[in-house]
Steps between C-alpha positions, in 0.01 A plus 500: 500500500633867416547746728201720347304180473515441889422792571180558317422135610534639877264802450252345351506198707518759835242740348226227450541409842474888599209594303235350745302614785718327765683779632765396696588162359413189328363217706457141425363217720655156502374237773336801728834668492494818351813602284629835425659674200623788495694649192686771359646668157778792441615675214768765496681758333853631576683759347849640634801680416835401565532145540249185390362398802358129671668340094178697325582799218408772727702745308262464245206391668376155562154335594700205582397476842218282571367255815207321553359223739270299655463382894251247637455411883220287715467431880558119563367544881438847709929480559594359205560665167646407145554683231773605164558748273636472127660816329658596159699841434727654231732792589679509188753270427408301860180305551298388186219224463647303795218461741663477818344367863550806741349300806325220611447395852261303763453764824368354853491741757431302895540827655481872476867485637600174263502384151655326239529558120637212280600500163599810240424783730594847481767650689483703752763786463449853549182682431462367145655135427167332566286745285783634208323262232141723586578784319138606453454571850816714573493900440824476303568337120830387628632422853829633598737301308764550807281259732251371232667455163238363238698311307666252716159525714492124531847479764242635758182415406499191618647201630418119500448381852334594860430779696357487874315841509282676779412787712447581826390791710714544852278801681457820401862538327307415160543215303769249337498302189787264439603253203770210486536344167790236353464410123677452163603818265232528225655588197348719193709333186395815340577758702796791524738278655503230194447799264867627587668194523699406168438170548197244616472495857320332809437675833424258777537482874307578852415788713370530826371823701282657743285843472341678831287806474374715797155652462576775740285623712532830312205498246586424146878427622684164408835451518677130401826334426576147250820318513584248210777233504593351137712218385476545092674399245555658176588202170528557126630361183743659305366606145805237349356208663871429659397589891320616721470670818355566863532752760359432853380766705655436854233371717586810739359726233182692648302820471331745751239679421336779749156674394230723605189605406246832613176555418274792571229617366538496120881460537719233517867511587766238451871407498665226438903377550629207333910343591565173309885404571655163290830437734642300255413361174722203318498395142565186381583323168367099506618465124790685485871342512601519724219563747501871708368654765512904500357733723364775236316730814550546907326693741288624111176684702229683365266817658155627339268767728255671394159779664196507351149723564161441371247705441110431452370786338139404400331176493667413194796658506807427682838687490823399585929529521799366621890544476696153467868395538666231406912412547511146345888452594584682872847360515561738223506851470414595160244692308405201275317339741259722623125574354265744651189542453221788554159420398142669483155335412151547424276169455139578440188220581218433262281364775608163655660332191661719322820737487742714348876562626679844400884483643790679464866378603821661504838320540831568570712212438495208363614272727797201366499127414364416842244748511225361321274764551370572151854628333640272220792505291343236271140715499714805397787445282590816434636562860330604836455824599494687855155595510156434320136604519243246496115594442272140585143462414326189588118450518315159585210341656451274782218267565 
């Protein structure tokens, strides 16, 4: 199937199931249990100067950015919950007609204070890992790419394992919500990371974390922290067939991530802090003669922060900004490997389905190799260049 092909196929198939009376979703009943869908459709427009940005022809403009899917869930029992969701997108030169399983998990809950999740579940990282795939019901077109970076969105999206979740409510100091998941890396095979490779390559390994959050006693005031251990490893082919290779990310590797979030009124406030730090990374040639062992990164670390304010003006309309940062190499102090970000929205809803996105970014930076924030060499071959101006315009519908 073409890329245009799929997605016509995924309006039409979305806007059939849209165009009925049932307003908030589709339901089907199988065996007294009743099963719902909800779905959901994108189309965008990006225009920029400067650089080509997430592998699309921005420079010259490019509707090549595109995402649609569909969700279904049913209670089992009063505690216990199933449910999965398949998506397809195209940014560019990553994605394409690969539908791709984004979660699917069986939920029992024994207590208010204690539950378990087993299967693909989403990650819980931050303020967005969980919910970065539900672009329709986010203020912004894009999430900051320091924290949030769309195309590699599948690293924290989701993991293959077990959480223990729960929350509990000691006295009048508010309320606490806590998370403890282990699980297997899900990889995206066509995502930014396999997109700047020069050769085929595999990402596989675990990860295993905790997330906290505070609901404060302070009206409209969370505050929260994750921590992530991971134990990857990287392994591709060379293009001549002769070897291949693997780096392992030392099982010591980790991230921190601190957040908060204010609400009030019509105005939300957030911030968000993000450390990852690799202490050592080895390569290795299995094919090679003879075999070697080299140690191509130590102490390699990472740093992406960014504030944010929304704004809901009317019942439809919703305004919003926020300043990123991003450092994707801290043991080096260069001006290659930094991208900042400042960006201002307007997104605009048609009643309960519908929506339009207006978004301006502008970057300084372009990050390096490492980065993979957006910034190509291969998406822009005439060179990168220190700053660019992105305007975004997506509109969709939700069902």
């Amino acid at each position: 199937m073409s890329k245009k092909n799929w997605s016509a196929g995924c309006l039409a198939v979305l806007a059939l199931l849209l165009w009925t009376e049932r307003a908030e979703a589709q339901e089907l009943k199988i065996a007294d249990h009743a099963i719902d869908f909800h779905g959901w459709y994108s189309q965008g427009f990006a225009y920029s100067s400067g650089n080509n940005y997430l592998t699309m022809d921005t420079t010259a403009g490019s509707f090549a950015l595109r995402d649609g899917g569909i969700n279904a869930s049913t209670s089992l029992r009063d505690n216990l919950r199933i449910g999965a969701q398949v998506s397809a997108y195209q940014i560019g030169q990553l994605g394409g007609p690969h539908p791709r399983l984004d979660w699917a998990l069986l939920d029992y809950q024994a207590k208010r204070w204690l539950g378990i999740r087993a299967g693909q579940v989403k990650t819980k990282l931050g303020l967005y890992s969980d919910t970065q795939d539900m672009e329709m019901l986010q203020t912004f077109a894009l999430l900051p790419a320091a924290l949030y970076p769309r195309d590699t969105m599948a690293s924290t999206l989701a993991h293959r394992g077990a959480d223990i979740y729960g929350e509990i409510a000691p006295g009048k100091i508010g309320r606490i919500a806590y998370t403890i998941y282990v699980g297997k890396y899900v990889e995206d095979p066509y995502d930014g990371n396999h997109f700047a490779s020069d050769s085929p390559m595999s990402v596989f390994g675990t990860q295993r974390g905790a997330d906290i959050r505070w609901y404060t006693p302070v009206r409209g005031l969370m505050v929260g922290a994750s921590y992530q251990l991971m134990n990857w490893t990287f392994w591709a082919q060379y293009p001549d067939g002769n070897r291949d290779w693997s780096a392992d990310v030392d099982p010591k590797a980790h991230l921190t991530n601190y957040f908060v979030r204010y609400s009030r009124g019509k105005w939300r406030w957030e911030a968000e802090i993000r450390r990852t730090v690799d202490v050592e990374r080895t390569a290795y040639s299995s094919t090679a003669s003879p075999q070697y062992a080299d140690d191509i990164a130590e102490d390699y670390s990472d740093l992406g922060a960014y504030a944010s304010v929304t704004y809901q003006a009317t019942r439809g309309l919703s305004l919003g900004g926020y300043f990123s940062g991003y450092r994707s190499d801290c043991s080096y102090d260069s001006t290659d490997n930094l991208i900042r970000d400042r960006a201002v929205t307007a997104k605009y809803e048609f009643g309960s389905h519908f929506y339009v996105k207006t978004e301006g970014h502008f970057f300084a930076g372009y990050g390096n190799d490492w980065a993979l924030r957006g910034f190509y060499s291969e998406a822009n071959p005439n060179g990168l260049v220190p700053k660019t101006k992105l305007l975004l315009i997506r509109a969709g519908f939700q069902f």
